[in-house]
Structures are given as C-alpha cells and as structure tokens.
SEMAR-175615 format. One record per residue (C-alpha): x, y, z; residue number from 1. Coordinates in Angstrom, 1 decimal, padded with zeros to 4 digits. Example, Ala and Ser with C-alpha at 12.3 -4.5 7.8 and 13.67 -1.06 7.14 Angstrom:
BEGIN
+--------+--------+--------+-----+
:     px :     py :     pz : num :
+--------+--------+--------+-----+
:  012.3 : -004.5 :  007.8 :   1 :
:  013.7 : -001.1 :  007.1 :   2 :
+--------+--------+--------+-----+
//
This chain:
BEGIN
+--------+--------+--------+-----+
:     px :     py :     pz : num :
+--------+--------+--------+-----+
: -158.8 :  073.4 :  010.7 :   1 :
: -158.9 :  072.9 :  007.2 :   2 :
: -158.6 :  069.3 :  005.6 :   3 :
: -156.4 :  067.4 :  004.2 :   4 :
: -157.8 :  067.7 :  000.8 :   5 :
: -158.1 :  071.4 :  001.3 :   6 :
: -154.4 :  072.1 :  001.7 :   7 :
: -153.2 :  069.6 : -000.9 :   8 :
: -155.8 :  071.9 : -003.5 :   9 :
: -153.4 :  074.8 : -001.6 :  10 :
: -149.9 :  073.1 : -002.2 :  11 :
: -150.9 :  071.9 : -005.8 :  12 :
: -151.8 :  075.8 : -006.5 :  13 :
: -148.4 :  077.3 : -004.7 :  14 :
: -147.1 :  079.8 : -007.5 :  15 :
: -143.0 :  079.1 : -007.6 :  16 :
: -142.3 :  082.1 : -009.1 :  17 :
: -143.5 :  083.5 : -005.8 :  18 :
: -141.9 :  080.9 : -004.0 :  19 :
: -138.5 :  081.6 : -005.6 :  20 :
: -139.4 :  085.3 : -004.5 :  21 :
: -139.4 :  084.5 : -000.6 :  22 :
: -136.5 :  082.4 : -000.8 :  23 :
: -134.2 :  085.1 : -002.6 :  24 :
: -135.8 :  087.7 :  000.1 :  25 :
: -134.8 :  085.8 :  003.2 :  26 :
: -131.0 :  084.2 :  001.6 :  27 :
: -129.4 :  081.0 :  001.5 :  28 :
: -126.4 :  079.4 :  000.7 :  29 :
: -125.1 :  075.9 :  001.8 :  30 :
: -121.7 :  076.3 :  003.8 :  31 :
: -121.8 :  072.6 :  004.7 :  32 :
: -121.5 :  072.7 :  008.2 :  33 :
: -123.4 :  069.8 :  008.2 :  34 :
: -125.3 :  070.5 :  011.3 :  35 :
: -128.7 :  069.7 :  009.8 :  36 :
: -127.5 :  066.4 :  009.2 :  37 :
: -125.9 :  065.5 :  012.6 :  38 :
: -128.1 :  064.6 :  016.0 :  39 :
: -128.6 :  067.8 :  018.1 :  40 :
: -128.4 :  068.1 :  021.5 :  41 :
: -128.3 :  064.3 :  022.1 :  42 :
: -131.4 :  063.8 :  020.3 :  43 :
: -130.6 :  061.7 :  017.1 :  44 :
: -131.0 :  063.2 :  013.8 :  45 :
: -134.8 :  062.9 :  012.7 :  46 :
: -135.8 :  063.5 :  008.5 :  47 :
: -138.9 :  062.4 :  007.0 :  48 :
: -138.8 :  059.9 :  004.0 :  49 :
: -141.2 :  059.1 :  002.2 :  50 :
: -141.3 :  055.2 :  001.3 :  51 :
: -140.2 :  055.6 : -002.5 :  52 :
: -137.7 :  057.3 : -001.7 :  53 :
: -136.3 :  054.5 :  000.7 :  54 :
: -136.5 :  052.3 : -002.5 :  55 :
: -134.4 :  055.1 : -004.3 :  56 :
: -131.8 :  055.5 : -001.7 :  57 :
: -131.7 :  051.4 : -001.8 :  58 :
: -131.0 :  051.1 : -005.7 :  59 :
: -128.2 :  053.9 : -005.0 :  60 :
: -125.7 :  051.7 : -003.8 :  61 :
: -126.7 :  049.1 : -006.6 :  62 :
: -126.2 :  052.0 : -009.1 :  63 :
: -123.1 :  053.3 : -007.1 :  64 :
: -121.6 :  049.3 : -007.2 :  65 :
: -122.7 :  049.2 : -011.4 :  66 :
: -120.2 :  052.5 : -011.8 :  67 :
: -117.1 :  051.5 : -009.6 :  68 :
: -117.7 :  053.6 : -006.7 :  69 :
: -118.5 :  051.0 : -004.5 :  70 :
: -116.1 :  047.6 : -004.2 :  71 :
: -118.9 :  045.1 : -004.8 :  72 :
: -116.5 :  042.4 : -003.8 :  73 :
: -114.8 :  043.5 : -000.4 :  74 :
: -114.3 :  040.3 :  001.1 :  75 :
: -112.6 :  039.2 : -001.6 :  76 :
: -114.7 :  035.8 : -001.5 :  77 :
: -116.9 :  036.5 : -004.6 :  78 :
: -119.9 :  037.8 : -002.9 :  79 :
: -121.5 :  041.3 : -003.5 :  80 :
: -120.9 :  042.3 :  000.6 :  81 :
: -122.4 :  046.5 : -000.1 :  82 :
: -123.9 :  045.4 : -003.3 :  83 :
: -127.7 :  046.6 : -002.1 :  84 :
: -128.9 :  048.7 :  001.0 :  85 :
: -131.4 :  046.8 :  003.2 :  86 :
: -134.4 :  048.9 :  004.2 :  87 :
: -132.8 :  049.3 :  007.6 :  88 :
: -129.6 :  050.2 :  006.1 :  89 :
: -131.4 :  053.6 :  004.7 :  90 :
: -134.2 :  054.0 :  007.1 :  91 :
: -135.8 :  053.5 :  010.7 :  92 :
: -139.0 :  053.9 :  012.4 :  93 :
: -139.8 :  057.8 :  013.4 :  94 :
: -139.2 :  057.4 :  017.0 :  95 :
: -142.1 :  059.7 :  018.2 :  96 :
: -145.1 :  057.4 :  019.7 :  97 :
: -142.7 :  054.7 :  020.2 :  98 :
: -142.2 :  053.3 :  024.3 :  99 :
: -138.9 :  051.9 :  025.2 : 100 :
: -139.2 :  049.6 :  028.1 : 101 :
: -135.9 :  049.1 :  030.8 : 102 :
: -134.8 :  046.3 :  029.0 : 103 :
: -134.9 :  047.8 :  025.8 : 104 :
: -137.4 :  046.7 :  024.2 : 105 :
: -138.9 :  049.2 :  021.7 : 106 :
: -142.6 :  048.7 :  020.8 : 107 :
: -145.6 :  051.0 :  019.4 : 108 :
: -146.8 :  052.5 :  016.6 : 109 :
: -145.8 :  055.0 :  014.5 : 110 :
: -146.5 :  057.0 :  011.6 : 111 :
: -143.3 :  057.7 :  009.6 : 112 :
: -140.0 :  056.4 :  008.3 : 113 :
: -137.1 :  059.3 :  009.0 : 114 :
: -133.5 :  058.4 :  007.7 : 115 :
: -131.0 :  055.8 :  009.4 : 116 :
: -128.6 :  057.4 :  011.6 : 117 :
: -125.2 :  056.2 :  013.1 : 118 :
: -123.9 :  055.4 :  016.6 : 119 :
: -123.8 :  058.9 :  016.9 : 120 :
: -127.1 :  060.0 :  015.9 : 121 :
: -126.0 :  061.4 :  013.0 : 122 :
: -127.6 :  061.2 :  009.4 : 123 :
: -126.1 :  057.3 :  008.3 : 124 :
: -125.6 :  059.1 :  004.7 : 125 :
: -123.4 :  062.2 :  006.3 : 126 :
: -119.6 :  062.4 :  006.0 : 127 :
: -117.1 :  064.9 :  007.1 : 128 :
: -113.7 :  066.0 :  005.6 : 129 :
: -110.8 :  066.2 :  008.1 : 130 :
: -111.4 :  070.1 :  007.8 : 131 :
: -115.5 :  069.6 :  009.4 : 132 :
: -116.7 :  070.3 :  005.5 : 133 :
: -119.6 :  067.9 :  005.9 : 134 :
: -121.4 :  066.1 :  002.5 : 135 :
: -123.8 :  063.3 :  001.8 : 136 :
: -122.6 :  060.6 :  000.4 : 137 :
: -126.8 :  060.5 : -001.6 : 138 :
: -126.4 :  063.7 : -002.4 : 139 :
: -128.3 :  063.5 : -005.8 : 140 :
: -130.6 :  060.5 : -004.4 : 141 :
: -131.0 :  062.9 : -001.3 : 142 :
: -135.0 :  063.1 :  000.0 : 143 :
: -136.8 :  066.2 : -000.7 : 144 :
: -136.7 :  067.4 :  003.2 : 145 :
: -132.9 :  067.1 :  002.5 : 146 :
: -133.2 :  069.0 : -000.9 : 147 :
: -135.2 :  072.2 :  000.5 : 148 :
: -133.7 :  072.7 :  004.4 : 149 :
: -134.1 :  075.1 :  005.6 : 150 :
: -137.4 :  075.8 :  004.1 : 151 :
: -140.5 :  074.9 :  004.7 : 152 :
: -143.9 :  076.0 :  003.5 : 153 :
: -146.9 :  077.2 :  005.9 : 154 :
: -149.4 :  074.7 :  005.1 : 155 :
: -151.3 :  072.5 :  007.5 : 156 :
: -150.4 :  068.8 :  007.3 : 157 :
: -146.7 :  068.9 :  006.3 : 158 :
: -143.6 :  068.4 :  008.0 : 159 :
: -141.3 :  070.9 :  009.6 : 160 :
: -137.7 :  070.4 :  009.8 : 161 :
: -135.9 :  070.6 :  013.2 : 162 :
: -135.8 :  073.5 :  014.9 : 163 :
: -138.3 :  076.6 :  014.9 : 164 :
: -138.2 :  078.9 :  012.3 : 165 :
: -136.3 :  081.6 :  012.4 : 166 :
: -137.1 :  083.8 :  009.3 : 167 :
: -140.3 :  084.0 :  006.9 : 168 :
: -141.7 :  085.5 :  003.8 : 169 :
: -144.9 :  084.7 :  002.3 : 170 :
: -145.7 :  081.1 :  003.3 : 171 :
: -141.9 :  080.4 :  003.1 : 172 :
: -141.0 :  079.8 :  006.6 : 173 :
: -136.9 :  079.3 :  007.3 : 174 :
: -135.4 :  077.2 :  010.2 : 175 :
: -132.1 :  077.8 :  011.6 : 176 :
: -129.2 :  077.3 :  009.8 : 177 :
: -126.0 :  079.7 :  009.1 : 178 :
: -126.5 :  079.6 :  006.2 : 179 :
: -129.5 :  082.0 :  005.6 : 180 :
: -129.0 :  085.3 :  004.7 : 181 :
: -126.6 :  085.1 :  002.1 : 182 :
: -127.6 :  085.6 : -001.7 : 183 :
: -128.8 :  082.9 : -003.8 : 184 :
: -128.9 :  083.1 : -007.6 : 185 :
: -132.4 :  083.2 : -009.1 : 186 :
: -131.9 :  080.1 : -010.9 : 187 :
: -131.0 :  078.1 : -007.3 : 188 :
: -133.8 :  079.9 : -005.7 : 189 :
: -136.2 :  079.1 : -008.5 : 190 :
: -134.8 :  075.2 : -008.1 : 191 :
: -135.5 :  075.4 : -004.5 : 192 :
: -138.7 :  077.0 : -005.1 : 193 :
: -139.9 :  073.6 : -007.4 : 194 :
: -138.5 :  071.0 : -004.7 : 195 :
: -140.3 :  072.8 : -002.1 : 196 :
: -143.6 :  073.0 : -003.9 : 197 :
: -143.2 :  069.0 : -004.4 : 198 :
: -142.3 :  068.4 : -001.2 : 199 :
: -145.6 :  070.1 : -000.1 : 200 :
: -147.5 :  068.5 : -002.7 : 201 :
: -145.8 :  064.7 : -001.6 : 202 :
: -145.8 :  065.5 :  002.3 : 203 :
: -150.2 :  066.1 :  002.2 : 204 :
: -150.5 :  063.1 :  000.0 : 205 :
: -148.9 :  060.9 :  002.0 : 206 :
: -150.6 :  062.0 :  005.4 : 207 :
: -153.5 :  061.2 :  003.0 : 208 :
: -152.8 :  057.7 :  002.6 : 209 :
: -151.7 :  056.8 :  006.0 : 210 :
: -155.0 :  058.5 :  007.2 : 211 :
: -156.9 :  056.5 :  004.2 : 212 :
: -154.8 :  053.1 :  005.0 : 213 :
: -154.3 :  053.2 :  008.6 : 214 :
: -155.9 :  050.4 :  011.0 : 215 :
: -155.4 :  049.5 :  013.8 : 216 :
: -153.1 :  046.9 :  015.2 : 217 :
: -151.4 :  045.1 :  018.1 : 218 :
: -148.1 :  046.5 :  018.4 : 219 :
: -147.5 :  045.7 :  022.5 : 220 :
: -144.4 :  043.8 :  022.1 : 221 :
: -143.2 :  045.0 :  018.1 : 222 :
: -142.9 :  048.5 :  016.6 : 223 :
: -145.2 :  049.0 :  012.7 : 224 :
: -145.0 :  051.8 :  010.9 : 225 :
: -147.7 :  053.3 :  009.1 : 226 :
: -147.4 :  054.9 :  006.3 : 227 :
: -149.2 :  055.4 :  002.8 : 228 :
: -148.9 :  052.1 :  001.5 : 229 :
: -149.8 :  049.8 :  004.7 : 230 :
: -148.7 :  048.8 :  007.9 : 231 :
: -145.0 :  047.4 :  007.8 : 232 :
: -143.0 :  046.1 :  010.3 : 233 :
: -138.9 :  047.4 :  011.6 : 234 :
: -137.6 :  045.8 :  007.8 : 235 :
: -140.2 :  047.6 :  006.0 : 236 :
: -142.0 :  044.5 :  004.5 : 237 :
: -145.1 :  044.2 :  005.1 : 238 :
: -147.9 :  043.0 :  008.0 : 239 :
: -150.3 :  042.1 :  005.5 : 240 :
: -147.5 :  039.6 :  004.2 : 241 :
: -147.9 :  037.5 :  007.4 : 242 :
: -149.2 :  034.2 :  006.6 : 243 :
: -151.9 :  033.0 :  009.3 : 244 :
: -150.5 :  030.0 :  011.2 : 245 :
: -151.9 :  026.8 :  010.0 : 246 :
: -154.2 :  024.7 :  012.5 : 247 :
: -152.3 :  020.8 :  013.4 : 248 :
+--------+--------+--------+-----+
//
C-alpha cells in the first residue's frame, strides 16, 4: 500500500484535461433530486468537511445577514438571533467509531467532521420546493465532496461518497446518481475536473495531518474528533484549550 505522501505526489500530478476527459465520457448533469443530500435508507446523511470549510459555512450566514437574506433581527428584541452559525449548527462528529450506550450517551473517537443533518437525517443545508426540486441553501459555500458528487478519484487515502460506484473511466470513479449519463459541456466538465483534483489534493493532506497530530486520548464518557488541526471536542473548540484544574 502506498503512503500517504505517495498519493498526494499522485493527486498533485492528476492531469485535468484528462480528468475533464473521463467526466465528459461517463455524463452528468444535476437534476436535483436531492437524493445525495437526504439520509438513505434510515442511515443519516454522511459528507466529509474539512475544518475550514466549517469556518466558511459559519461566516455564510454572517455574509448572508450583511446582504438582507437573512432577518438578523427575528425576535424583534434587538438581538442578532441567525446572525452566525455555531460549529454545531454546520457540522457534527462522523459517526463511524462512535458507541452509543442504552441511555444515549454517545462517546469515542473519531476521525472526521461530516455535515449537520436535520431530524430527518437529511443534509441541515438541503431544501426542497413543493414540486421535490431539491437545492442547498450553501450552494456557493458548498464543500468540495458537495461540489464533485458523483465523482470521485481512484487514489488511496481519500474519501468516497455514498454508495458504490457505478461507472468509471480513468481514475474517475462515478457513484450513483440519475443523473449520470447525460451530456455535460466541456467547460462544466473541465470545472468539475479542477474541484475534483482539489478535493484529492485536500482529502490526502488532511488524512496527513490527523495521522501527524493524532494522540491518543480518554474519550470513555465524551466523543473528540480528530482531525488536521488537533483533537476537538462535540463544539469544535479545542482539547488542548482545557485549562488543568487548579490544586486548593
């Protein structure tokens, strides 16, 4: 298996051109149906985000309350109510290497952040016309997972979105969605083509710096999540911010 290092030479080297090739070969266009947004078969919705984008998606609402969009002032008692997204708000703890106990008590560790999702399980950023015409409500904050479904590159040490893929060419691999098949303009395709190389390039450099940063801790009764910058707790502040308890 080669290294980390060795595939992030790989993705760094990824030729778009040939990139935008595989993508026009195998067909895409968005229909919206939503569905890789919404929780499937029961299982919530799960999509990798990296931490800066977190902060992005935070400072979107700020941005979105600066322009108008968003009534900074719904309460009507002179307080800012959906002036800024908490890190909850935009983000949770991947659940995979987490242990629910039968009182409900979540504890473990994990190793990535994936997007907040509703009561449903859905993506906390999707919305749906009366019609089923889904959109996010991010849309040009949207994380790069978000930006290239249903593609994915062939290289060891990056993510995969849900579902196996269904369609290849090259190292372009392509997961289910209705959408594939249909023809893309070489200008999308080439646009897909730079996300997706990025995406590659970002996805091995952080699995670098969670390997480089990770160290072990106590997590029996509270969930941390490691990722490239540290161990952080639910809220994403964090461990190392914990100020040891004073002797009396």
């Amino acid at each position: 298996m080669d290294s980390l290092e060795t595939e992030l030479d790989r993705a760094h080297d990824l030729n778009e051109s040939e990139l935008a090739d595989a993508i026009e070969t195998i067909g895409f266009e968005c229909t919206r149906c939503g569905a890789c947004c919404k929780s499937e078969a029961d299982d919530p919705h799960t999509a990798t985000v990296f931490p800066d984008e977190v902060r992005t998606l935070q400072a979107s609402n700020d941005r979105a309350v600066d322009d108008g969009d968003v009534d900074d002032d719904a309460g009507g008692d002179g307080t800012a109510d959906e002036e800024s997204y908490d890190w909850r708000d935009v983000a949770r703890p991947m659940p995979y290497g987490l242990t629910e106990t039968t009182d409900g008590t979540v504890s473990g560790e994990t190793f990535e952040w994936a997007l907040q999702t509703d009561a449903c399980g859905d993506c906390a950023f999707y919305e749906e016309a009366a019609d089923g015409t889904g959109a996010c409500s991010v849309h040009e904050d949207r994380p790069l997972i978000c930006e290239t479904y249903p593609f994915s590159v062939a290289l060891g040490g990056t993510s995969q979105p849900m579902g196996d893929a269904v369609d290849e060419a090259g190292v372009v691999r392509a997961h289910e969605c209705e959408g594939l098949g249909r023809d893309i303009a070489r200008e999308d395709a080439e646009a897909l083509a730079a996300a997706l190389k990025e995406r590659a390039v970002r996805e091995l450099e952080e699995a670098i710096g969670v390997r480089d940063n990770y160290e072990p801790v106590d997590a029996d009764d509270d969930v941390v999540v490691h990722d490239s910058e540290g161990a952080k707790r639910e809220d994403g502040t964090p461990l190392a911010d914990e100020t040891p308890a004073e002797d009396t």
